[in-house]
N, C-alpha and C positions, 0 to 999 in steps of 0.2 A: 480407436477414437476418431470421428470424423473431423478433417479438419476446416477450422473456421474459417471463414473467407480471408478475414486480415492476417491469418496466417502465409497467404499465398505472399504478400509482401515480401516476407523472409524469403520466400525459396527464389526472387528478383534482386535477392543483395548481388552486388558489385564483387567482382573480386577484391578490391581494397574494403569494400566493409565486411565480405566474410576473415577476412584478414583481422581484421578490427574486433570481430568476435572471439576469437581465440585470445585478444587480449582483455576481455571483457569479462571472461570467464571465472568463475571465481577459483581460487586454490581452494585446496583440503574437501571438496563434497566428495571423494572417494570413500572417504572413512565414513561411516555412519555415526552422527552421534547418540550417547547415549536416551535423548531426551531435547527436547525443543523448548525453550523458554522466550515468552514471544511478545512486545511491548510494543506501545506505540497509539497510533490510530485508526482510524475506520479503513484504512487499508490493509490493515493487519488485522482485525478486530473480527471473531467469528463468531458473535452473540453473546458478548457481555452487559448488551443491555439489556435491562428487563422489558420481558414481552408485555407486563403486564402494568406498565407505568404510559400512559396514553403521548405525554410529549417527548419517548424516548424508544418506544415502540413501532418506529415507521419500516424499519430493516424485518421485522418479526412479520409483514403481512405483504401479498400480491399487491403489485408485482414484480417487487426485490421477491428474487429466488422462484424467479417463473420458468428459466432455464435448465436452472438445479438448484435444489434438489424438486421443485416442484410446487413447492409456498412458501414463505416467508424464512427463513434459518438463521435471521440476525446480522447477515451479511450485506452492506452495501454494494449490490451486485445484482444481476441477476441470475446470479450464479458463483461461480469460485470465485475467490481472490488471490491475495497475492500469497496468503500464508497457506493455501491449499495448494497449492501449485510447488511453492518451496518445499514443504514438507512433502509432497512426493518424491521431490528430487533428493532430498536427503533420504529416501528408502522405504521412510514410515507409510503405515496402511490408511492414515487417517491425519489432519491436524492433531493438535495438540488441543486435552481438555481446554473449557473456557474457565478462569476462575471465579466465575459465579455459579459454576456445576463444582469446583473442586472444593469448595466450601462444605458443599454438604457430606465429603468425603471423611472416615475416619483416619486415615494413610494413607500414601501414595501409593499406586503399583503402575509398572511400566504399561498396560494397558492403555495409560492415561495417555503417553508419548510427551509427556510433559505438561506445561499449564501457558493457559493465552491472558495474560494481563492488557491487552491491550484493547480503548475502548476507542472508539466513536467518538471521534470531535474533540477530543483528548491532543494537548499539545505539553508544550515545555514549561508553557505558562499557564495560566487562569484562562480559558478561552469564553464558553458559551455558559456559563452557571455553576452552579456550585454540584448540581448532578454530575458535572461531567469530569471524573477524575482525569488531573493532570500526570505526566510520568514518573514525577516522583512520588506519588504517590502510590503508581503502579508499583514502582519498585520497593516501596516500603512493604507493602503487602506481601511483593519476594521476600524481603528480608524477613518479616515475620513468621515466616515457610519455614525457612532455614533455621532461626534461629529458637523455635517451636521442636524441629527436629521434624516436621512434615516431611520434607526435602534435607537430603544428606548432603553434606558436606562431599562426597564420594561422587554423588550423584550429578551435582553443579559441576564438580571437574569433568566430569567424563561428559558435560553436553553442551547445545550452543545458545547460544541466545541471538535474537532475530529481532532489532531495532529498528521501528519502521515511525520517522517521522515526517510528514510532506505537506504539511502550511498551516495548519489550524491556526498558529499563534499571529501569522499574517495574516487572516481573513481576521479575526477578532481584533487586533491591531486596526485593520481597515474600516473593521466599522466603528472605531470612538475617532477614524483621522481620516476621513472621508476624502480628502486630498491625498491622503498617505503621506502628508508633511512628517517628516524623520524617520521612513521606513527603512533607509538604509543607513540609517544608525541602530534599529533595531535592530535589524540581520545577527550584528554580532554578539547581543545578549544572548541572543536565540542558540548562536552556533556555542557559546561557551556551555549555556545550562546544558547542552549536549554534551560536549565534553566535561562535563560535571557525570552526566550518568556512565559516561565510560569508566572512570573512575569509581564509581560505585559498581559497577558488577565486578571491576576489577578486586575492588575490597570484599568483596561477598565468593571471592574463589573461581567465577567464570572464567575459565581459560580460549572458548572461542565466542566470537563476537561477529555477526554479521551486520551490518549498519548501512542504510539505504541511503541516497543522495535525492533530492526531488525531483520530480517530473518537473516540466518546464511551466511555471506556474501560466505565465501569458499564455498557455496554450490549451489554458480548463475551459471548455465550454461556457462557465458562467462571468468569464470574461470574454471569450470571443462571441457570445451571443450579442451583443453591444456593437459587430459589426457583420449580423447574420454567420457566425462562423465563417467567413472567409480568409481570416489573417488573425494570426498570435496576435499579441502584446508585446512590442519588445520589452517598452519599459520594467512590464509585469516581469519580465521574465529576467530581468538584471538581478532581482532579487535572489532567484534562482540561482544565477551564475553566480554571484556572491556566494549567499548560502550554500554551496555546495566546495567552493574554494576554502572557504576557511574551513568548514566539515575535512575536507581530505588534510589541510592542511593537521589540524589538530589530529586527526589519527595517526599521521605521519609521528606525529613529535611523542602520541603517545607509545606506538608499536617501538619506539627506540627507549624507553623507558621501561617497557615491557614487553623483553626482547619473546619472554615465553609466553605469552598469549597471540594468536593467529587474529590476527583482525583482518573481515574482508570485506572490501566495498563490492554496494551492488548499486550499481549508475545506472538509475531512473532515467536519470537525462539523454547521455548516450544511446541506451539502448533505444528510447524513444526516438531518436533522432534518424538510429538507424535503420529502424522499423520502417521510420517513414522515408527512409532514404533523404531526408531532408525537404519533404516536400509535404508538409503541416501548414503551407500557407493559401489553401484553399480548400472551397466546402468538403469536396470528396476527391478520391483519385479512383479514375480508372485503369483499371490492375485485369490481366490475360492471367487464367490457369495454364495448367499445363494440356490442356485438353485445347487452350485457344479460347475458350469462352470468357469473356469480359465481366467483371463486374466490377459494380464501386463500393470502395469502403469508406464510411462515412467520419468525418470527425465528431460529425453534429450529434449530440446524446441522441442516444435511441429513446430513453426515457423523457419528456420533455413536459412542464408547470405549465399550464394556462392562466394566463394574468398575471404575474407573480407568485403564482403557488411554485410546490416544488415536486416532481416526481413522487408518486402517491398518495396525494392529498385529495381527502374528499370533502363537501360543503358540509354545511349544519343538515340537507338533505341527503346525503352519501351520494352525491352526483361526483365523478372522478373530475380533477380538477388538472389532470395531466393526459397526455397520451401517449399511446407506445409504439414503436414501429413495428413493424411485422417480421423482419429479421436481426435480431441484435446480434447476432456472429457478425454483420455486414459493419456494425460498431466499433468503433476504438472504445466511446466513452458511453458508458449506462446511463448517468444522471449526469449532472451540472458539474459534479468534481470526483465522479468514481467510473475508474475503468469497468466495464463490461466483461465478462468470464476469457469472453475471444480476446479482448483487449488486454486481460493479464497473461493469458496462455502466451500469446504473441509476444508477453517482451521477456516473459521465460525464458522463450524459446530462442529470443536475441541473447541471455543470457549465458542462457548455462545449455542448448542445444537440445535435441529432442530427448522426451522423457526416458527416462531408461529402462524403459521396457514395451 
């Protein structure tokens, strides 16, 4: 696999941050699990929306998935995400089915590598309409897997489940409190209903549990656009350090409750942080390979809305209503609030180290 430009980053970690990797790393992916059960949102999310519903179908067409697989695959990306990246590292040949393909299945079989409940725009709460299921309702759909006998009771123990939540409930929030008057009073409904679904897979027999912390929200392109990409958001980003402190905290309190389930964090934030070496506060960095040759990695979406459109939008005449750079490896960020394939590769690879094979 060739590697992407903001990969070269990692191979300029410090000796204290590759230090910091090894603590960053998660326990137990030695073992392979039986099966991947995978919730959440459009970071996790690998075509549960229907291609064929026009205001829910923008992931389904060029130029999401112009990297890979080649046209549209339901992925906000242009290419892999974060749930294709993880399931390699867990061993499997593929993601796990989407549950809007497992539907039309009569029984499970391991082929499937498991099921992806998780949609697009999809939060804790009610976010963007009534199309857009929330996570518990994802998980109710598990439950009715399980308790259908689709999914075995055998099957849920021997596998993990891949929790991936990073803001929707705060973008939805923002737009009824346009000030974001009481946002961090929100935070901690947000982080409870979390710790609500821990508890539910815990009652459904899930004995591992992967659960993501956010990226640093002041630092999504559809807020640093507002000062040409040059500098985060701190304030944006308190949220983040909030929500991610009471996230660890509540796992804390639950892994001592249930000493036999593996719960492990994967720090969105950190890794990010140490991706960028801490230096996310301007447009691009220029970064040497190892060859000497210079180049810059950009923060600024490679995908970018003209006027207020958003990354693949076309007129009432199909005139594109965005533009695209010409190398999105050179990318962190694809769209306005989704990593790019090199952009998830790279905090992988801050995570859990090069693929294993």
């Amino acid at each position: 696999m060739e590697r992407p430009a903001v990969l070269m980053i990692v191979t300029q970690l410090s000796t204290l941050s590759a230090l910091l990797l090894l603590c960053l790393a998660p326990r137990g992916l030695d073992a392979k699990p039986r099966a991947l059960f995978v919730f959440g949102d459009s970071y996790a999310d690998t075509g549960n929306h229907s291609p064929y519903v026009p205001i829910l179908n923008r992931p389904w067409k060029l130029p999401y998935g112009s990297t890979w697989p080649g046209e549209g695959s339901g992925r906000y990306s242009d290419g892999k995400i974060f749930t294709d990246f993880f399931a390699e590292y867990l061993g499997f040949p593929a993601a796990p089915m989407t549950a809007r393909m497992a539907k039309g299945k009569k029984q499970y079989d391991d082929s499937m590598h498991g099921i992806n409940f998780a949609y697009g725009g999809s939060g804790m709460f009610s976010t963007f309409g009534p199309l857009i299921d929330p996570v518990h309702l994802q998980i109710k759909q598990f439950s009715q897997m399980i308790e259908s006998g689709f999914l075995s009771k055998d099957l849920i123990a021997e596998s993990m489940v891949l929790f991936v939540v990073c803001g929707n409930d705060y973008t939805a929030y923002g737009d009824k409190h346009p000030n974001d008057e009481g946002i961090l009073d929100f935070v901690p409904s947000v982080a409870s209903e979390i710790d609500g679904s821990l508890k539910a897979f815990q009652a459904l027999g899930v004995k591992k549990i992967s659960i993501t912390k956010m990226l640093p929200y002041g630092c999504y392109p559809k807020i640093t656009s507002k000062v040409n990409y040059i500098s985060c958001n701190a304030s944006e980003n308190a949220r983040t350090i909030l929500h991610n402190k009471l996230i660890t905290d509540y796992v804390t309190a639950f892994k001592e409750l249930h000493p036999d389930i593996e719960v492990m964090m994967l720090d969105f934030q950190q890794a990010f942080e140490l991706s960028f070496q801490g230096h996310y506060d301007t447009d691009d960095l220029l970064l040497s390979d190892n060859l000497g040759f210079q180049r810059r990695v950009q923060l600024r979406p490679c995908c970018e809305g003209i006027g207020g459109a958003s990354c693949g939008e076309k007129d009432l005449f199909g005139r594109k209503q965005y533009t695209v750079c010409e190398s999105p490896e050179d990318s962190f960020f694809w769209d306005n609030v989704h990593p790019s394939q090199a952009g998830w590769e790279t905090l992988c690879k801050v995570l859990f180290g090069p693929l294993p094979y």
